[in-house]
C-alpha positions in Angstrom: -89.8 25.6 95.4 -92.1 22.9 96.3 -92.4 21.6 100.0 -93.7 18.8 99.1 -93.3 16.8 96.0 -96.5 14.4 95.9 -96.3 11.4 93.7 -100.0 11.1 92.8 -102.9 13.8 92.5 -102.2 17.2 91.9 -98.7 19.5 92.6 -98.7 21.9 95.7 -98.5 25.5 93.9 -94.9 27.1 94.5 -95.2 28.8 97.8 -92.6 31.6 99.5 -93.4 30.6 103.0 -89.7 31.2 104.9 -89.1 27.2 104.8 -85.8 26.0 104.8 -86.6 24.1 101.4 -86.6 27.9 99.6 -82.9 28.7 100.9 -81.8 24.9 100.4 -83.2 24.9 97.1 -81.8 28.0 95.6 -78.4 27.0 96.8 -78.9 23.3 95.2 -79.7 25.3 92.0 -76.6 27.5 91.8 -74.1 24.8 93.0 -75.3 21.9 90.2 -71.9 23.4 87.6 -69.8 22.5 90.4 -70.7 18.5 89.5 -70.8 18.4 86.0 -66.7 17.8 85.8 -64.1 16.5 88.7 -60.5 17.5 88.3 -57.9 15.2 89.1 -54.1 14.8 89.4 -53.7 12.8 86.3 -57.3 14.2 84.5 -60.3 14.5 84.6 -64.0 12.9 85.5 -67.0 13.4 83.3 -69.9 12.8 86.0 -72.8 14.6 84.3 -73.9 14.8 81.1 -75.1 18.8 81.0 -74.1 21.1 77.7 -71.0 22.9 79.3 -66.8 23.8 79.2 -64.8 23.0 81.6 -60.9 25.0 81.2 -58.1 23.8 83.6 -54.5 23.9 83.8 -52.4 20.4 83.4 -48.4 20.3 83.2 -48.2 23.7 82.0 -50.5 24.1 79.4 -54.4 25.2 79.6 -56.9 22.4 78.4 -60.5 22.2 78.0 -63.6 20.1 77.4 -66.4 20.6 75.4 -69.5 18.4 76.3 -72.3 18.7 73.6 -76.0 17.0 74.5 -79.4 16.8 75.2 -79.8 14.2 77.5 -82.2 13.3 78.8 -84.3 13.9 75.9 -81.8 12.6 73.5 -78.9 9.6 74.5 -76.1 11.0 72.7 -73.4 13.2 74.4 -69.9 14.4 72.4 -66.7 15.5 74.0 -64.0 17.8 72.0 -60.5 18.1 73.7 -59.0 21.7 73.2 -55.1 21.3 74.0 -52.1 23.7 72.5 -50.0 20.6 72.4 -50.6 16.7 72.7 -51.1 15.7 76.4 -51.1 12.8 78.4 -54.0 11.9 80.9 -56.9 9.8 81.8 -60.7 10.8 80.6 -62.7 9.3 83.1 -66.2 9.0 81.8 -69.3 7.9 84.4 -71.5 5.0 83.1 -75.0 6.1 85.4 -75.8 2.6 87.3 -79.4 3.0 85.8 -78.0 2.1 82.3 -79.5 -0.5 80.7 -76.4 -2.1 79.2 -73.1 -2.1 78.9 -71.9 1.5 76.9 -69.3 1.5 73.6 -67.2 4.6 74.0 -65.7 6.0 70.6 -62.5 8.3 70.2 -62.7 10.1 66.8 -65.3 7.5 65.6 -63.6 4.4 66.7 -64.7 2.1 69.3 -62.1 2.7 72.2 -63.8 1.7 75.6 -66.6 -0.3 76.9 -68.2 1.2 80.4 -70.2 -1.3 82.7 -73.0 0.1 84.4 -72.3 2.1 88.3 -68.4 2.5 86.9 -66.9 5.2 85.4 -65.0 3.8 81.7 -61.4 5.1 82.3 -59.7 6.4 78.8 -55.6 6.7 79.2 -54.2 8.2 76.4 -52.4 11.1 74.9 -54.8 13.4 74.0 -54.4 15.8 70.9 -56.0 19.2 70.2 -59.5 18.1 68.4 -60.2 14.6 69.8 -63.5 13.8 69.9 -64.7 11.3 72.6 -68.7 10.4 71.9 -70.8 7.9 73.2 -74.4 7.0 73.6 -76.6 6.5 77.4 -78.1 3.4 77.1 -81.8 4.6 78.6 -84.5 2.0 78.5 -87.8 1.5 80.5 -87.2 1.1 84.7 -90.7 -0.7 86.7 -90.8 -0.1 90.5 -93.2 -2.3 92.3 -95.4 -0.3 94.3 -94.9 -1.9 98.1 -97.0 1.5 100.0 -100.0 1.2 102.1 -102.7 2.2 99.6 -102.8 -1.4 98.1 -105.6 -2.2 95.3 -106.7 -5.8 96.3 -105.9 -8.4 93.0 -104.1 -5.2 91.3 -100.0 -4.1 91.4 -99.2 -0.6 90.9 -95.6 0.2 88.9 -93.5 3.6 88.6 -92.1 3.7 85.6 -88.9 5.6 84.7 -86.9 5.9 81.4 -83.1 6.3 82.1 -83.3 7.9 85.9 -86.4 9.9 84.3 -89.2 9.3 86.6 -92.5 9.3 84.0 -95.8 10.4 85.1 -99.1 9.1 83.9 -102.2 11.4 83.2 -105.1 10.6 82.0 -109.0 9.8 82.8 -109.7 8.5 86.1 -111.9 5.8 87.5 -114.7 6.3 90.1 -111.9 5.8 92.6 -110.0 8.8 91.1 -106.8 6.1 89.8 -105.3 5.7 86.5 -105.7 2.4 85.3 -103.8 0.7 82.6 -104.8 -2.8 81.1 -102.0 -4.1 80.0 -99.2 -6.7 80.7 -96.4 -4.8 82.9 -93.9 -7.6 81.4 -94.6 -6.7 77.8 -94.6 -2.7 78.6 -92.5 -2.3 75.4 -95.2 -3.5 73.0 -97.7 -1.4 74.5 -95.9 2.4 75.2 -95.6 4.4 72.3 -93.5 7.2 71.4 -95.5 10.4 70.7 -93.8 12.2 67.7 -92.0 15.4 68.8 -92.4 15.0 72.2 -89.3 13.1 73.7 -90.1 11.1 76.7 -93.5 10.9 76.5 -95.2 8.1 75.5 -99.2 6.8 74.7 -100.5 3.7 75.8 -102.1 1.3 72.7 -105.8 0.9 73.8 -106.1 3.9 75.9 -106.8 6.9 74.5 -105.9 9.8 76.2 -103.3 8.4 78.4 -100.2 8.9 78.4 -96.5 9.0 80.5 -94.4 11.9 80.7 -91.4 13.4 82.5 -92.8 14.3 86.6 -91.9 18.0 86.0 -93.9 18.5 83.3 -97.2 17.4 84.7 -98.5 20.9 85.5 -101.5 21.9 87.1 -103.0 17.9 86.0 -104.2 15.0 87.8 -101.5 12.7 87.7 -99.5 9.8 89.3 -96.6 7.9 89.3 -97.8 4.7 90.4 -100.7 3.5 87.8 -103.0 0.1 88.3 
């Protein structure tokens, strides 16, 4: 457990130090299951998007959900209905407000539902043993403007998240110990690269040896998460 998560330099080392983040933490760690799914009177909620089974009892009969993925590093998530008979109810499925668009939502491969953005797409059916509910997350590049004290006069510093993925950038520093990237923030898309094999991490055309990648898997580097 961290106690303090900085967003530019290097990590604090893990520390077991009696802070209330250790006991916190730990209980935040073993209490995540109990958000993937929400059980309701007439169904059931889909809020995260975490390989897992939920099994729950609805008008007499034992259902469950099977929810196949790999988000974040891959978009595409799968749900598989297990039900003795055919069952009415309403699938509700969360479209994340960070989603860059507006998210088709298939039932056995046809185009059933379209979820906006901060809502979750509501699917009222009757529900047969085998349905297969799949969709994809519509992730695409995020840019904060940073608004903080440590200003760079004539520059603007950006965070930059994929999806809710906040990325890091490492890389060689300048003499004031800062990442600096020159390039257009508006034309980002032009400029990032996808590194083969590595999912969200990305080079930057013009500067080698730099490059963004998911915070927690910055390590011991030099790092921030809000570049010139």
């Amino acid at each position: 457990i961290l106690y303090h998560l900085r967003m530019e330099g290097r990590r604090e080392s893990p520390t077991v130090a009696n802070t209330c983040c250790e006991g916190q933490g730990t209980r935040l760690f073993g209490s995540l299951p109990e958000y993937i799914f929400s059980i309701a009177e007439d169904g059931l909620y889909v809020n995260l998007f975490e390989p897992s089974t939920v099994r729950w009892q609805r008008v007499g009969q034992l259902l469950s959900l099977n929810l196949k993925s790999r988000f974040p590093y891959e978009p595409a998530v799968e749900l598989k209905v297990s039900a003795p008979q055919r069952v009415a109810m309403k699938l509700r499925v969360r479209v994340p407000g960070w989603a860059a668009a507006q998210m088709p939502i298939a039932v056995n491969g046809i185009q059933t539902a379209v979820g906006k953005p901060g809502t979750y797409a509501v699917l009222d059916r009757t529900w047969a043993d085998g349905d297969t509910v799949s969709f994809t997350l519509p992730m695409d590049f995020r840019t904060t403007r940073y608004a903080g004290l440590d200003q760079i006069e004539g520059h603007d510093r950006y965070a930059l998240e994929y999806g809710p993925v906040l990325l890091a950038a490492v890389g060689p520093l300048d003499k004031k110990f800062r990442i600096q990237i020159v390039q257009p923030i508006e034309s980002l898309r032009d400029w990032l690269r996808a590194k083969p094999g590595q999912p969200l991490h990305f080079t930057v055309q013009d500067h080698a040896g730099c490059e963004f990648m998911p915070c927690w898997e910055i390590g011991d580097r030099t790092f921030t998460t809000y570049p010139v």
